[in-house]
Structure formats: C-alpha cells, structure tokens
N, C-alpha and C positions, 0 to 999 in steps of 0.2 A: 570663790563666791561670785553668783552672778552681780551686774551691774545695771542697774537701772537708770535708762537716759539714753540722747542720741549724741552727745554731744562728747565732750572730751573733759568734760567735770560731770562725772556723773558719779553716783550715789549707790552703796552694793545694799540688801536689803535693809540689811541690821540698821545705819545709818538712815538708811528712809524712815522705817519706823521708830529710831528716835527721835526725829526731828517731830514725827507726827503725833507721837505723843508727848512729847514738849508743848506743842499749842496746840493739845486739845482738851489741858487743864483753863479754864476760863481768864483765873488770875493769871497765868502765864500769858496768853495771850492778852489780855490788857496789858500787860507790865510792857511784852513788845508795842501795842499798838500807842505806849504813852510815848519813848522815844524814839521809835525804829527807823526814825527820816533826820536824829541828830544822835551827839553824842551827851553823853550824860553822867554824869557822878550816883553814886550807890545814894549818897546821903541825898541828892535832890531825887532821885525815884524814890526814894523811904518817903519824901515830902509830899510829893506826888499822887500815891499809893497810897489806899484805904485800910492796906494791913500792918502785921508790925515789922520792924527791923527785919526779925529773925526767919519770918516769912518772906518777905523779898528776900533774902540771903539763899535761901533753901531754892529757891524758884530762877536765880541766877544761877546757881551751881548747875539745874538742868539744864535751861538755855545754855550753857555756856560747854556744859557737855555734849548737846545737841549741834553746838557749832552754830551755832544762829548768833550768840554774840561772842566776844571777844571779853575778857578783862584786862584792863592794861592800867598799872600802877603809872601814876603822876604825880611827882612828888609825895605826899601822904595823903592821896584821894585814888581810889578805883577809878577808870573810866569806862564806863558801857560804851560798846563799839557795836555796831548791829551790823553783821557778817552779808551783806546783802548779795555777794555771788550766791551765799550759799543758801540763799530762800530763794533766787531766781532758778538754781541748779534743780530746790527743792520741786519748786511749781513745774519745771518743764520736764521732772523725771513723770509728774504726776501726770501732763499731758498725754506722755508719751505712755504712761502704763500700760495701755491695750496695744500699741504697736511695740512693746518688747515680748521677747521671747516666753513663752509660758511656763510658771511655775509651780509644779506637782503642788497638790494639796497637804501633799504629807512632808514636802518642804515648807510648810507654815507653821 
C-alpha cells in the first residue's frame, strides 16, 4: 500500500481517509476542537457537548478508530487523549499530497 508523507510517520491511503472523514463529520470535529490541547473524561465531554451520551460514545469510537485520540481507562473513568503526532502526521501528509507519487484514478 502506497504511503503518503515525506517523513518517517507517514499515513498509507486507507488511514488518510479515515482520519479525513473522522473530522469531516461537524460534531466530530467539535468534540475534538473542545479538548484537543487537554485531556478529558468521557463524562466531562458528555457535559461539554450539546448531544446525548450515546452520541458522544458513537463519535469516539470513530475518532479513536481514526487514531486521533486514545482511550485509556483511569480507575473507573475513560480518559481522551488527543493523539497529536498523529494530526501533525495527518496535516503534513496533506501538505505534501501534490509532491507524492501519483495515484491512478481507478486506485480510488
């Protein structure tokens, strides 16, 4: 699978376009832009957040598939960890999209 990036954490398609459609649902990217510079408990982003529980929950699961955040159990609380190599990785594979190697349209 090709790899997109110049650097040595770089991103192979499938993984770019998850990440890109992880925040390109709106709510998702609010959910990142409420704590993405800390860390945070499920139950204080449920506080946070204009939608319900079960909607945060669904919206973590993608982020968290997307590698943008982390879950990590603390005692009996989730912690959101915002994966931040891996949105600098995200933004400089995306710099560099026009200087990597070209890919066939019927590899899309």
């Amino acid at each position: 699978m090709q790899r997109v990036g110049m650097n040595q954490h770089q991103l192979n398609k499938d993984e770019l376009l998850r990440i890109s459609r992880a925040i390109s649902d709106t709510t998702r990217y609010a959910l990142l832009e409420i704590y993405f510079d800390q860390q945070i408990t499920v139950g204080e982003l449920c506080a946070e957040s204009t939608v319900s529980a079960a909607t945060v929950a669904h919206h973590i699961k993608i982020l968290n598939d997307a590698g943008l955040i982390q879950v990590k159990r603390q005692g009996r609380y989730r912690l959101l960890v915002a994966q931040g190599n891996r949105w600098e990785t995200y933004l400089e594979c995306l710099a560099n999209l026009g200087k990597a190697a070209p890919v066939s349209a019927t590899g899309l």
